[in-house]
C-alpha positions, 0 to 999 in steps of 0.5 A: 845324623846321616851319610850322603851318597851321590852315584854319578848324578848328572844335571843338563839345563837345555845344552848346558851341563850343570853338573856331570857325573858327580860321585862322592862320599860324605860320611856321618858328622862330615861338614863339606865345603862344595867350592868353585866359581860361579856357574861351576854347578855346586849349587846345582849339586846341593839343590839336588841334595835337598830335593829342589832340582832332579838329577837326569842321572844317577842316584841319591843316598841320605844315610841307607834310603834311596832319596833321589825322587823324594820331594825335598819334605820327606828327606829329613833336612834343613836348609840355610838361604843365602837371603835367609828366607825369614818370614817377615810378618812372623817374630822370631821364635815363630820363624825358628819354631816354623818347621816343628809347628808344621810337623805337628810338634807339641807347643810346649816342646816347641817353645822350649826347644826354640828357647834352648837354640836361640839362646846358644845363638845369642839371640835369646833376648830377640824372639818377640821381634820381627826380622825387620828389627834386626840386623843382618848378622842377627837374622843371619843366627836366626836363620841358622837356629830355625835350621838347627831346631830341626834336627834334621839328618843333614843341614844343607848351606847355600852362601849364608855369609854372603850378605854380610859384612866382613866382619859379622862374616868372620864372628858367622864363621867361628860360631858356625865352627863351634857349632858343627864341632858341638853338635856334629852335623853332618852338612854341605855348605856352598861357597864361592869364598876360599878362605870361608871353606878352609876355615870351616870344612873338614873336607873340600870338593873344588868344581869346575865346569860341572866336575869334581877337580879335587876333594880333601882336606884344606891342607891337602889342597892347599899344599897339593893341588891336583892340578893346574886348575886348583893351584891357581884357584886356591891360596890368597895370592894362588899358587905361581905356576910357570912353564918349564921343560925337563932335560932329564938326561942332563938332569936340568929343569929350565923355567921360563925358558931361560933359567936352569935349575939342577935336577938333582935338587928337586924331585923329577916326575917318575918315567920321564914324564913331560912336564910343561908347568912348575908350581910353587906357593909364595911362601915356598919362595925365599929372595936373595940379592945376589946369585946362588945355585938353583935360585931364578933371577927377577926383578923387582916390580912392586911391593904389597905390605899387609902388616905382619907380612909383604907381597914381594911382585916380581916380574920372571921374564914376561911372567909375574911371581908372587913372594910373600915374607913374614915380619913387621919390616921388610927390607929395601930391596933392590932392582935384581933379585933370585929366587931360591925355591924349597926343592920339597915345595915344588910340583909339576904338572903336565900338559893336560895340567894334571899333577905329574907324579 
């Protein structure tokens, strides 16, 4: 396997910018997730990753070569399509076996080693029949297993989920986990679904409008979001993020213009920093039916049960907030509530809605 280096690559389409001095690291045996909405220019990074497209600027290292201007054959990868790409006049072990045979693999070798990786994909049993023959999750394995039969430096995911149920998607991803976990590959895997790059990646780079808005961990993002952008593009329902102003002379934090919480209680952003945005996760929020100090007052707008939790919607002067609380029965809840925010959960962002520290 191998490191990915990107210095500040930049790609223009006519006028537009699709991706804008991109730099990042990506050391041996990381597994990335590039998430963003559509048009945010992930798939442009990764295509000139492969060598599809050329970045206007900037250069690209896989492992200690400079492969920016290297056709997409010579830099020792393997790519998964979102439509897969199988061969269908070609049965499976010749579809899995394809990129060995035409870099003049021994047959036998060929055999046994499409042998060895359909059969950890489970689809051993398949490789006299056709892609036609099979089903979507089944030609999804395919696909992975001629990319992993390679074993290229690094494996490149463009959106390989995406065609399948939802089902099929969860068991794609627990395999595509183990499978990176096993053998260690070093990849970057593009995906506009959230949930599918926190439960895969070790590290998570958000774009949007062509640029980097923050790269780490799930958690990392998930918990503190660099900004306003990010919070309210990760978490299912998103971060609620409501305007606010500091009076840090009287040590009070107003929140949606009318609520007055004490600033002793939370953390205030250092040197009096202006503060226009209070963020806060569903989960951080705890309902009360009567008033208590620093909570905000709602009123009841609708309630959401998903099973062993509920979504409790709740309308904060013109603005809707999002509570989510766990267990199997959720309690009436009458018109008037308060929210009492956790003091260590709560973040501010400034005007130009970077996360003020």
């Amino acid at each position: 396997m191998a490191s990915i280096r990107l210095n500040n690559i930049s790609k223009n389409f006519g006028t537009v910018k699709a991706v804008s001095n991109v730099s990042l690291d990506m050391p041996d045996g990381e597994f990335v997730a590039l998430l963003g909405p559509s048009g945010c220019g992930k798939t442009t990074t990764l295509r000139m990753i492969s060598g599809l497209e050329m970045p206007d600027t900037g250069r690209i290292f896989i492992g200690d070569r400079d492969v920016t201007t290297l056709p997409p054959r010579d830099r020792d990868i393997a790519m998964v399509f979102q439509d897969y790409a199988l061969y269908p006049h070609m049965s499976i072990h010749d579809n899995i076996g394809y990129p060995l045979k035409v870099r003049g693999i021994d047959g036998g070798e060929v055999t046994q080693r499409v042998s060895e990786v359909a059969h950890s994909l489970q689809i051993g049993q398949l490789l006299k029949r056709r892609p036609g023959q099979l089903s979507g999750g089944q030609q999804q394995r395919t696909a992975l297993a001629r990319a992993v039969v390679h074993r290229a430096q690094v494996y490149l995911f463009d959106e390989p989920l995406s065609n399948l149920d939802a089902k099929l998607r969860l068991e794609a991803r627990a395999f595509l986990k183990h499978l990176q976990r096993e053998v260690g590959v070093t990849g970057v895997y593009v995906t506009h679904d959230q949930s599918e790059a926190m439960a895969l990646a070790d590290r998570i780079v958000i774009m949007q409008s062509g640029e980097i808005m923050q790269a780490g961990t799930p958690l990392e993002i998930y918990r503190k979001p660099a900004n306003t952008f990010v919070a309210s593009f990760i978490g299912s329902p998103p971060m609620n993020l409501l305007p606010c102003a500091i009076d840090y002379g009287a040590r009070m934090i107003t929140v949606a213009d009318r609520f007055h919480l004490s600033g002793d209680t939370f953390r205030l952003p250092a040197n009096n920093a202006r503060a226009v945005t209070f963020g806060i996760r569903p989960e951080y929020l705890h309902i009360e039916t009567q008033p208590v100090p620093n909570s905000i007052q709602s009123t009841f707008y609708v309630l959401q049960t998903l099973g062993s939790e509920a979504l409790v919607i709740v309308r904060v002067g013109e603005h809707l907030v999002t509570v989510r609380m766990f267990g199997d029965e959720i309690p009436d809840l009458p018109r008037d509530l308060w929210l009492v925010p956790e003091p260590e959960r709560v973040y501010f962002y400034g005007e130009d809605g970077n996360l003020l520290p």
